[in-house]
N, C-alpha and C positions, 0 to 999 in steps of 0.2 A: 598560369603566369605568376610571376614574382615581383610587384611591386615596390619600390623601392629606389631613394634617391641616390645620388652618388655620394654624397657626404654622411656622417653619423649629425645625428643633431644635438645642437649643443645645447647645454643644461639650461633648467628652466622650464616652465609651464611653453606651448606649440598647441594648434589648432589642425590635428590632420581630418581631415573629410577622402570620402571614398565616392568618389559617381559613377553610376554604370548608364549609358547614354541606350538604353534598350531600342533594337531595329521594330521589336515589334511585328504584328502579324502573324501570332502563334507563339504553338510550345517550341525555348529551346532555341530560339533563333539567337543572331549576334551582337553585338554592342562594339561599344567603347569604354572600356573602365578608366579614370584618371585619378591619380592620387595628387591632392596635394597639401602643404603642409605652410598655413600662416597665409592663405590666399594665393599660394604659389606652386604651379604645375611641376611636381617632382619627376610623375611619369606617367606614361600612356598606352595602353596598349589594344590592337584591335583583337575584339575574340569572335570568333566564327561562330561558334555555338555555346548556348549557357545549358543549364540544368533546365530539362523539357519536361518538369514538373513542380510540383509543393516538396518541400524535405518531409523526410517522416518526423514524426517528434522528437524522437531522441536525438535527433542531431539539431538541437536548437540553436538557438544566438547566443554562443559563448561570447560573456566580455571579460577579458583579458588571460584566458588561457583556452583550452579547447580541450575538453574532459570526453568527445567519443572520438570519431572516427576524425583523422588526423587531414587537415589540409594535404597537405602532400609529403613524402617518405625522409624530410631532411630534417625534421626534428621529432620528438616522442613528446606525447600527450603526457601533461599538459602541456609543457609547453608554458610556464606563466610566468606573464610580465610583469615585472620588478617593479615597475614605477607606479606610478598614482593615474588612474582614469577620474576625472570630476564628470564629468557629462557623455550622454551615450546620445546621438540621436541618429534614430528608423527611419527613416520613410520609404515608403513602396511608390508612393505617388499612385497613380490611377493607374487598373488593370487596362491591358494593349491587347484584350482580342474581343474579335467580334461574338455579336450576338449567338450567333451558331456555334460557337467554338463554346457555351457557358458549360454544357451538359461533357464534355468532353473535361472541362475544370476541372467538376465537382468528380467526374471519376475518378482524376487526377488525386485531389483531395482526399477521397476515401481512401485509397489504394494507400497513400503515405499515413492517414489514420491510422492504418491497419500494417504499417510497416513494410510496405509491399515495393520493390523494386519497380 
């Protein structure tokens, strides 16, 4: 998906936030992601399935370009943005699987250690 509001924004420092509303109950399951920009819902959209793992390292959290492998084929790496980023903020919030599912994690984790599809 391609989030994104209908207008360009206009000049000046904006507050965009990113949330993915995770379904939870394992790897890989669906959400909700919404963008919005100044406290205000630009867009929304439902995803069926997310990524049913950890990334491997080299595809880390680019902030403000994206130096490996490209979101999706409409632009080339980097890709970097012009403008000024002040503040970056993460949060994962709490992990959403059950106890059973921990050892199945850390496989998860290893496998992306080791760069492993």
């Amino acid at each position: 998906f391609r989030w994104q509001g209908a207008t360009a924004l206009s000049p000046g420092s904006h507050k965009l936030v990113f949330s993915f509303a995770y379904d939870g109950g394992g790897f890989g399951k669906g959400g909700v992601g919404t963008l919005s920009v100044d406290g205000k819902t630009v867009d929304s959209h439902r995803i069926d399935k997310s990524i049913p793992g950890t990334m491997p390292w080299f595809e880390g959290l680019d902030i403000g370009a994206d130096y490996s492998t490209p979101v999706d084929a409409n632009y080339k790496v980097p890709f970097a943005f012009t403008g000024s980023i002040s503040q970056v903020v993460f949060n994962t919030g709490a992990m959403k699987i059950s106890k059973a599912q921990i050892p199945e994690f850390y496989q998860r984790l290893f496998a992306a250690a080791m760069g492993i599809q």
